[in-house]
C-alpha positions in Angstrom: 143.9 39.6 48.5 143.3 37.9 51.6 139.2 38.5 53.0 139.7 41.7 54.9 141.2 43.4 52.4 138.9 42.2 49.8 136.2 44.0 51.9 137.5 46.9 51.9 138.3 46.8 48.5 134.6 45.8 47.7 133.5 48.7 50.2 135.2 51.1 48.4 134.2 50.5 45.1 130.4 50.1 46.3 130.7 53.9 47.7 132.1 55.1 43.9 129.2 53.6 42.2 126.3 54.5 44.8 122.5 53.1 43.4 124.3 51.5 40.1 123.7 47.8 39.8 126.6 45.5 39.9 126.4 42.0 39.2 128.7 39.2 40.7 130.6 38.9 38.0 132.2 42.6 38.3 133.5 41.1 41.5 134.6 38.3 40.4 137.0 39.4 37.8 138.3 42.1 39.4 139.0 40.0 42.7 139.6 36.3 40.6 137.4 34.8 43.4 134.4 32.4 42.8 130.8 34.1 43.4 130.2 31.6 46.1 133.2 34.1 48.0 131.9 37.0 46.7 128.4 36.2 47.6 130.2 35.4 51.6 131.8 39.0 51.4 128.9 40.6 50.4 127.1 39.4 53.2 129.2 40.5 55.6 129.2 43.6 54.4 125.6 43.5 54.2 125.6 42.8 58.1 127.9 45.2 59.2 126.1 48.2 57.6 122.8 47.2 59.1 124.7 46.9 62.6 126.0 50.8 61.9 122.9 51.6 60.6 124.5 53.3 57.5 124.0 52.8 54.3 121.7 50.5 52.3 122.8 47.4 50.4 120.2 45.6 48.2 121.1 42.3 46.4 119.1 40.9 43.5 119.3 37.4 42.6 119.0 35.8 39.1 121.3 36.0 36.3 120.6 39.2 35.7 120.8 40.1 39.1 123.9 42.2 41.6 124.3 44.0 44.4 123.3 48.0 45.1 124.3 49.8 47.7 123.6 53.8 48.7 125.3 55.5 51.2 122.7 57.4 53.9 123.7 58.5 57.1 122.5 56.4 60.4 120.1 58.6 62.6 122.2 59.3 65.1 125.0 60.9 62.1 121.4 62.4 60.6 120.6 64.3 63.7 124.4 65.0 64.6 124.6 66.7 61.3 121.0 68.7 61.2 121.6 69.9 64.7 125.3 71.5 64.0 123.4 73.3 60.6 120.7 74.4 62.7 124.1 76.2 65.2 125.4 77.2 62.1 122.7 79.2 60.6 121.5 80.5 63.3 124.5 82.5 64.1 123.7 86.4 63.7 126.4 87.1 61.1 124.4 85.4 58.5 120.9 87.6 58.6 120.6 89.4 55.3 117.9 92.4 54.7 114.3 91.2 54.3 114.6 88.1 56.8 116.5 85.8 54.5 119.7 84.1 56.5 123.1 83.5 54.4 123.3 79.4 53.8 125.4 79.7 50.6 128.4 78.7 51.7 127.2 75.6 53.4 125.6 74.6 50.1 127.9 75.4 48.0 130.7 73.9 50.8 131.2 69.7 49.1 131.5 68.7 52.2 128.3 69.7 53.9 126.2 69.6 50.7 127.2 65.9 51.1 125.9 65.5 54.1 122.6 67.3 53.7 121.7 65.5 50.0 122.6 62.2 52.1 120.4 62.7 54.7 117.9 63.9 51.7 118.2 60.9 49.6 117.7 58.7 52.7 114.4 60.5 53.1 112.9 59.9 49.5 114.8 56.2 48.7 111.8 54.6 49.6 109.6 56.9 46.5 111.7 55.0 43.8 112.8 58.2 42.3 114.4 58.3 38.5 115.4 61.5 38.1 115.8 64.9 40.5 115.2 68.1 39.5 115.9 72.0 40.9 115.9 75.0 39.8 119.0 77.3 38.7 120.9 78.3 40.2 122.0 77.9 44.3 119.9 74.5 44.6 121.9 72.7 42.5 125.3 71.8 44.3 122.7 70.4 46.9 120.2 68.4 44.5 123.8 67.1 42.9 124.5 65.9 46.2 121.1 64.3 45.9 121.3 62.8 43.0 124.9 61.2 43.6 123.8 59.5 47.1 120.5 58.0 44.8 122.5 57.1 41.6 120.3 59.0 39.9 120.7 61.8 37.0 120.1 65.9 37.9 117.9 68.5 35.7 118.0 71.5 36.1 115.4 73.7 35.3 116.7 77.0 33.3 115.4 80.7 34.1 115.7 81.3 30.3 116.0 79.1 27.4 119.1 78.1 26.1 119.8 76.5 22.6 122.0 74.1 23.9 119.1 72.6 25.8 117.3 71.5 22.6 113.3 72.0 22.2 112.0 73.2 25.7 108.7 73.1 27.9 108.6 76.5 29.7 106.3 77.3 32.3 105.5 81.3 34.0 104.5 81.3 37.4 103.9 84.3 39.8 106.0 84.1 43.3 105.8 85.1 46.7 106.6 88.9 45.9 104.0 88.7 43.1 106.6 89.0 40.3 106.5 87.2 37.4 109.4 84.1 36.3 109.8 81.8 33.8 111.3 78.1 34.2 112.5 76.0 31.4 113.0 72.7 31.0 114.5 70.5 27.8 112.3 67.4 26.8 115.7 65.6 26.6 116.7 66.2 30.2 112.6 65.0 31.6 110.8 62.0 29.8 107.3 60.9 29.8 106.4 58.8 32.7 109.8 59.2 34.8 109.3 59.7 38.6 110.8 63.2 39.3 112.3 64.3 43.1 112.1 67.9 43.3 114.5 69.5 45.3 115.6 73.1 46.4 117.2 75.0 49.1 115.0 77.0 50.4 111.2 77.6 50.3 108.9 80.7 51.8 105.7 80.2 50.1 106.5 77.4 47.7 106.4 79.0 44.5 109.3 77.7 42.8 108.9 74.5 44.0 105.4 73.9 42.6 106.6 75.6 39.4 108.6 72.6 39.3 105.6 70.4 40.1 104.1 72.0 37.6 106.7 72.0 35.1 107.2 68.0 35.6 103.0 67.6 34.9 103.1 69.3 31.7 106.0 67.0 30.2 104.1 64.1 31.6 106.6 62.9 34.8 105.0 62.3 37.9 106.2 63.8 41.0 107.7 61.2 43.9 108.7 63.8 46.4 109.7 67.4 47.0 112.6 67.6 49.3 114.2 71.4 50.4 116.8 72.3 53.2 115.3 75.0 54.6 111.7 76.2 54.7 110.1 79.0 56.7 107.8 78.7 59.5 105.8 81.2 58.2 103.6 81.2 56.1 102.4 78.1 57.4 100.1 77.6 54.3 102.7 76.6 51.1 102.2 76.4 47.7 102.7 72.6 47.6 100.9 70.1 49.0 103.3 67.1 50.5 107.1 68.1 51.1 109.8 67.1 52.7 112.1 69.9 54.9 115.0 69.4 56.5 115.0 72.3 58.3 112.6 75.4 59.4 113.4 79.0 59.8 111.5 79.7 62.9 112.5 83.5 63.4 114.4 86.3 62.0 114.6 89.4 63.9 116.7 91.9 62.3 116.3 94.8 65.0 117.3 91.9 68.1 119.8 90.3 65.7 118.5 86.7 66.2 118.0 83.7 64.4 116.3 80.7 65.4 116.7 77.5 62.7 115.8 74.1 64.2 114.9 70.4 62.6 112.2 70.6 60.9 109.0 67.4 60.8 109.9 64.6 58.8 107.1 64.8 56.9 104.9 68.4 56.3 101.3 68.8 55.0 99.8 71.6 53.7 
């Protein structure tokens, strides 16, 4: 391979393995150049992300050390994207009974639940996350998405115990509507001392979200973040603290048939 098509090669194989660590040596003997040439690729393709401002590339030196790369969205592609879900879900069509607004299909939709755990990951990369964890059963496609961007494992928290899942820590908690749930999660999937990123779809009151908080505490796992797509405007008071939301549902009027969704804070306090 001549230089440009050994970056393009290396570029490709850097977006299959985003977050993993991969020292010079897998580039060396898959390419049969000296490190010195891959260490000169690298670099450009170092230079040319930060110029797009997309994507972050990390090198390590040492032995032991590589190069990590995770691909996040520029702003500009970040507010592109936020601002077309925010048409999206405010069209009419998708206001169900009680206020709620259908989002399923962009979440469940590869493409767009790409995009939104991209723009996600970019926000908590700087937490040092190991491990993200959501609840069953609509936030996963999303915290999958999440997870990939960040090289990181998923967990899912279970409404009921499962056998499969091993010996279990399962928490009750009381949501918004004052009815009672359960969330399990197996000690296998969460270890003591890991740094958990919580995310979900949506949140009203925050409920299952600091379930999860909650459920993280009690197996010993600290919490680096709690990241959601959507959260309401009201009430203004949630159930956790610090969090992270993409989006706010501003107003749902069923009688007028609106909907107003728009880009939510970048960071919002209790």
């Amino acid at each position: 391979m001549n230089r440009s098509q050994r970056l393009v090669a290396i570029m490709k194989l850097l977006s299959e393995r985003p977050g993993e660590l991969l020292p010079l040596s897998f580039f060396t003997e898959r390419f049969g150049a000296a490190k010195s040439t891959i260490s000169e690729d690298l670099a450009l393709v170092k230079e040319a992300l930060e110029a797009d401002g997309s994507g972050r590339l990390r090198t390590h030196a040492g032995a032991a050390g590589g190069v990590q790369y995770w691909p996040l969205p520029s702003r500009e592609e970040e507010q592109e994207t936020l601002l077309e879900l925010c048409r999206l879900l405010s069209d009419p069509g998708r206001i169900l009974p009680g206020g709620f607004v259908y989002m399923t299909d962009l979440i469940t939709h590869p493409i767009w639940s790409a995009r939104i755990g991209a723009i996600m990951a970019a926000r908590f990369i700087d937490a040092e996350p190991d491990v993200v964890l959501t609840v069953e059963t609509k936030g996963i496609p999303l915290a999958l998405m999440v997870a990939r961007a960040l090289g990181l494992p998923m967990v899912v928290a279970r409404r009921e115990g499962r056998v499969t899942e091993g010996p279990s820590v399962t928490l009750h908690y009381i949501s918004g509507s004052r009815r009672i749930h359960t969330m399990t999660v197996g000690l296998r999937a969460l270890w003591r001392g890991a740094r958990v990123l919580v995310v979900d779809d949506f949140m009203k009151a925050g409920a299952t979200a600091r379930a999860m908080v909650d459920v993280a505490g009690e197996m010993g796992a600290s919490v680096a973040g709690v990241g959601v797509f959507v959260s309401t405007a009201e009430p203004a008071r949630k159930q956790v603290q610090r969090y992270v939301s993409l989006l706010t549902l501003e107003q749902v009027d069923e009688v007028a048939r609106t909907v107003r969704v728009v880009p939510a804070d970048r960071l919002t306090k209790e």
